[in-house]
N, C-alpha and C positions, 0 to 999 in steps of 0.2 A: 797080748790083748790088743784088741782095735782102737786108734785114737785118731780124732781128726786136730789139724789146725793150721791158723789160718798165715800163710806161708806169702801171700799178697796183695794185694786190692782185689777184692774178689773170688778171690782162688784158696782152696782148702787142701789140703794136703793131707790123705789117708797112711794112718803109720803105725805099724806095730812096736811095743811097747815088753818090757818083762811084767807081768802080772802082777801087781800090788797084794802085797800078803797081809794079813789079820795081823803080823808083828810090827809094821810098819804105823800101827793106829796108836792116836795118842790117846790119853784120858777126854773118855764124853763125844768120840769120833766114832764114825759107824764106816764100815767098809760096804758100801753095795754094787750087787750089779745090775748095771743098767738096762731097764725096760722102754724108758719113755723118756723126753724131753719135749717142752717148748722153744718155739723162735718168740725173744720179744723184743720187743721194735729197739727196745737197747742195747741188744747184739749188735745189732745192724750197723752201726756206727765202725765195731772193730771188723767185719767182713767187709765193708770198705775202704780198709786198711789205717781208720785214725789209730792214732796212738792212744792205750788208756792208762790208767795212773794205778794197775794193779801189779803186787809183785812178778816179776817174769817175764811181761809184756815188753820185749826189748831188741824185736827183730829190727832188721833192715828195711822192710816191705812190708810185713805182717807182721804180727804178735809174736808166733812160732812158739808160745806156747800149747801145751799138749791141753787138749778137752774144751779151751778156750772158744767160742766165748761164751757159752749155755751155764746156767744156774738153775734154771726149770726140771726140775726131775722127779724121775718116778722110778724106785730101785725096789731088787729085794734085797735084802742084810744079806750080806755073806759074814763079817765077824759084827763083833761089837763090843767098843769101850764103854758103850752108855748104860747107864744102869736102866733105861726103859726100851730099848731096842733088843730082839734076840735075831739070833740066824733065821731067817725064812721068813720075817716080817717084811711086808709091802710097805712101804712107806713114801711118802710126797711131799717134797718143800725145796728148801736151796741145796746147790751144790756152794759151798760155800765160798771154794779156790777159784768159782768161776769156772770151772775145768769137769764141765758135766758131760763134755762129749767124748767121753772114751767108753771103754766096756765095763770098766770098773773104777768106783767112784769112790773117794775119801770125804767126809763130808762130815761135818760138825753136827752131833745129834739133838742137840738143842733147833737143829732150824729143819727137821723133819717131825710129819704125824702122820701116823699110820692111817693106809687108803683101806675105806670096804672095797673086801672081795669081788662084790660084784660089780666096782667100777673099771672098765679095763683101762689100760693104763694109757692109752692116748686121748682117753676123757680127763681121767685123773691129772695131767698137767694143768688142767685147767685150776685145780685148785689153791695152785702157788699165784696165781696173780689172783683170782678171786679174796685170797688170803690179803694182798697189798690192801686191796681195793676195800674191804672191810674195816681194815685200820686204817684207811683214810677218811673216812666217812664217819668212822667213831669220833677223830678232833673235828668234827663237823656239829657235834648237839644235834638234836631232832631236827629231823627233817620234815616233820606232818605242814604238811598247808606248804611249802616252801617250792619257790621257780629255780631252778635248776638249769644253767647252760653247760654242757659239756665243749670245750673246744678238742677237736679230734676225737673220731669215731672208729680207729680201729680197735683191736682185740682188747686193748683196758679200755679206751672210754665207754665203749659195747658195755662191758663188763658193770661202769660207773653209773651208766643209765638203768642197767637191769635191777639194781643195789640200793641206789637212790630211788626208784618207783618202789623199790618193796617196803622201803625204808618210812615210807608215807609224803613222797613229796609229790606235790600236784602236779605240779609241767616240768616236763624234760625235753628242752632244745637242743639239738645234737646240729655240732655245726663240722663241714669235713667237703673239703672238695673233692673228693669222693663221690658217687653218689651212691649213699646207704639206705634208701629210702627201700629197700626190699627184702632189708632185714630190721631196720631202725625199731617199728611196731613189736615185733617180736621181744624186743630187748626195753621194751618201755620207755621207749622213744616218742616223745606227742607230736614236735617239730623237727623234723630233718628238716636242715639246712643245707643244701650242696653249695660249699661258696668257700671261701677263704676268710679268716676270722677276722681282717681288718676291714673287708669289703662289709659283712656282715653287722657286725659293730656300727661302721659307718650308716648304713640304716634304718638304727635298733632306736624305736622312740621311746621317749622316758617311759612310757607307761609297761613297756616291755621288759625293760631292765631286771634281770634274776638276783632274785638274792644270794644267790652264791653260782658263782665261775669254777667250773674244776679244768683246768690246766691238762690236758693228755696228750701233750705234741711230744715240746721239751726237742733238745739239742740244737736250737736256736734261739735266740733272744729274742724275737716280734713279741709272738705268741704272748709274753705273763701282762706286755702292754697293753695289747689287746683285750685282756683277761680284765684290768684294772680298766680299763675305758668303759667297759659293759656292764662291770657289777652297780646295780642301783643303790642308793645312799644307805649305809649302815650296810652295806653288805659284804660281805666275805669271798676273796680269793685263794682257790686252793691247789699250790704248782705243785705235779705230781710227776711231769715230764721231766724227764732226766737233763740236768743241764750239763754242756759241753765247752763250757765257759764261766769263768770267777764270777765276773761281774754282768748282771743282768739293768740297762737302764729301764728306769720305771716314773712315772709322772710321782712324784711325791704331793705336785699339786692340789692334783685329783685325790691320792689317799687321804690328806687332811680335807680337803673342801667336803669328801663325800664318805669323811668320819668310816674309810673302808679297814678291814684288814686282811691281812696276807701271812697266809700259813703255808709251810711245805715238812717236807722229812722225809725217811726211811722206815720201814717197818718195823716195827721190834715188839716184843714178845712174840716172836715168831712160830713158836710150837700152839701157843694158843688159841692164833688167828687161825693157824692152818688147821685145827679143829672147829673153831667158830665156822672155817669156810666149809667145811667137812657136812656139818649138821648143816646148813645153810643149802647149799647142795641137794642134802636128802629133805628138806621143806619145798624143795624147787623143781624135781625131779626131772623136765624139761631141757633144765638151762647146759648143763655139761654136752647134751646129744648136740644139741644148739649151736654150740659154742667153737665146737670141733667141726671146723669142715675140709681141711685136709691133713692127709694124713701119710707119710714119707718112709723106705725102711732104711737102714742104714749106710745102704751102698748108696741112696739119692739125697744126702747132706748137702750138697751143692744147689739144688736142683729145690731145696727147701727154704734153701736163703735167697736164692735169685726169685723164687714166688715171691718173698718177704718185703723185697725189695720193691716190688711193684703193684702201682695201685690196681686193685682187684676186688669190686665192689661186693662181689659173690666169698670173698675173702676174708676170715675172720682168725679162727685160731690154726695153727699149722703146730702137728705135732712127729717128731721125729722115733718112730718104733721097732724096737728089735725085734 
């Protein structure tokens, strides 16, 4: 079977593999094969050769581990240990190894749910981060009447704007040096911002200030300060960017003087979400066509991370199809 990985800064390495067999599945594992993946922006960090802190990842240059670094997938069963997955079911959520970019995928059945038919499968990726993005938004309480700044306007914060407007919040500021302003509206965007979020901030007068900051950078540290400088008193910050660092500095000042707080996490109940996002999807009919604007087949994996890499206003979800 086909497997990429990533061999060194930049450079992937295509490799054939022995075929992973239905004996090889543990209890509640699902053997699939691969249809579809997503790039998200938190791959990106190991195709530029950082080190990351999963079992395996233990090259000289690269990771060199096999399928590495995709989690975004879209498979059909070939076996099944789980008692709700059978052979020939489609299904969409994490790979869980991290290791989603081969031909055939091992993958814990608990963090997949089965895609309709009539979604093809490089829409269908879009429902694993839609899935995050749902369970982020749920430790959020209602959102009716509430201002809303997103910092970072790629493929999640897109995603946090579209979520949040349906979600019933009044104004959604999208802030991204980028400039997004040619998709922002589409995705219930009120204010594109093309700017850098401390430029921004610097700015924002009180009357302006959102009551809740959603964090969509992540793998540096400005950004959650940023995030804290801007939310208006009694307001809520929500860091959802992936950090690449222990300790993030933060004003503590500011969180006590303006009575803020500060939430982040990982997704979990994952089979749930990815049906919450499932039926969320079919209420929005729109948003998946939307969502998708390229799309790669297997021999251009290279060619899908290097787009990823670079700002590309026209640029939103990139999904990888066999």
């Amino acid at each position: 079977m086909w497997s990429y990985r990533v061999v060194a800064p930049y450079q992937f390495e295509r490799t054939t593999l022995t075929d992973t067999t239905a004996d090889q599945l543990q209890d509640r594992q699902v053997l699939l094969r691969f249809l579809a993946a997503g790039v998200c922006g938190s791959d990106l960090p190991a195709f530029r050769g950082v080190r990351g802190r999963l079992p395996g990842d233990t090259g000289t240059s690269g990771a060199e581990k096999n399928g590495y670094p995709i989690h975004e997938v879209v498979g059909e069963v070939i076996a099944s240990r789980h008692p709700d997955h059978r052979p020939g079911d489609r299904v969409v959520g994490w790979a869980s190894g991290f290791d989603g970019l081969m031909e055939r995928v091992v993958t814990d059945g608990d963090q997949v749910a089965p895609v309709p038919p009539a979604i093809p499968p490089g829409q269908a990726v879009g429902l694993q981060p839609l899935a995050c993005v749902l369970y982020a938004l749920e430790q959020l309480g209602d959102l009716t009447g509430r201002q809303v700044a997103i910092l970072g306007q790629g493929s999640i914060g897109l995603l946090f704007a579209y979520a949040a407007k349906a979600a019933g919040a009044a104004h959604i500021t999208g802030v991204d040096p980028v400039d997004r302003r040619g998709v922002a509206a589409r995705f219930g965007v009120d204010t594109a911002v093309r700017a850098t979020s401390d430029r921004w901030v610097s700015h924002l007068a009180p009357a302006d200030r959102p009551d809740i900051v959603i964090e969509a950078v992540g793998h540096q540290v400005a950004t959650l300060g940023h995030a804290v400088a801007a939310a208006a008193p009694g307001g809520t910050i929500f860091y959802f960017g992936v950090p690449d660092d222990d300790s993030y500095p933060i004003s503590m000042r500011t969180m006590l003087r303006n009575n803020l707080t500060l939430k982040s996490g990982v997704t979990l109940q994952r089979r749930r979400v990815l049906e919450l996002a499932v039926r969320f999807a079919a209420q929005h009919s729109e948003l998946l066509g939307a969502y998708l604007t390229h799309t790669f087949g297997i021999a251009d994996v290279p060619a899908a991370f290097e787009l990823a890499c670079r700002p590309a206003p026209d640029r939103i979800k990139i999904a990888i199809v066999a």
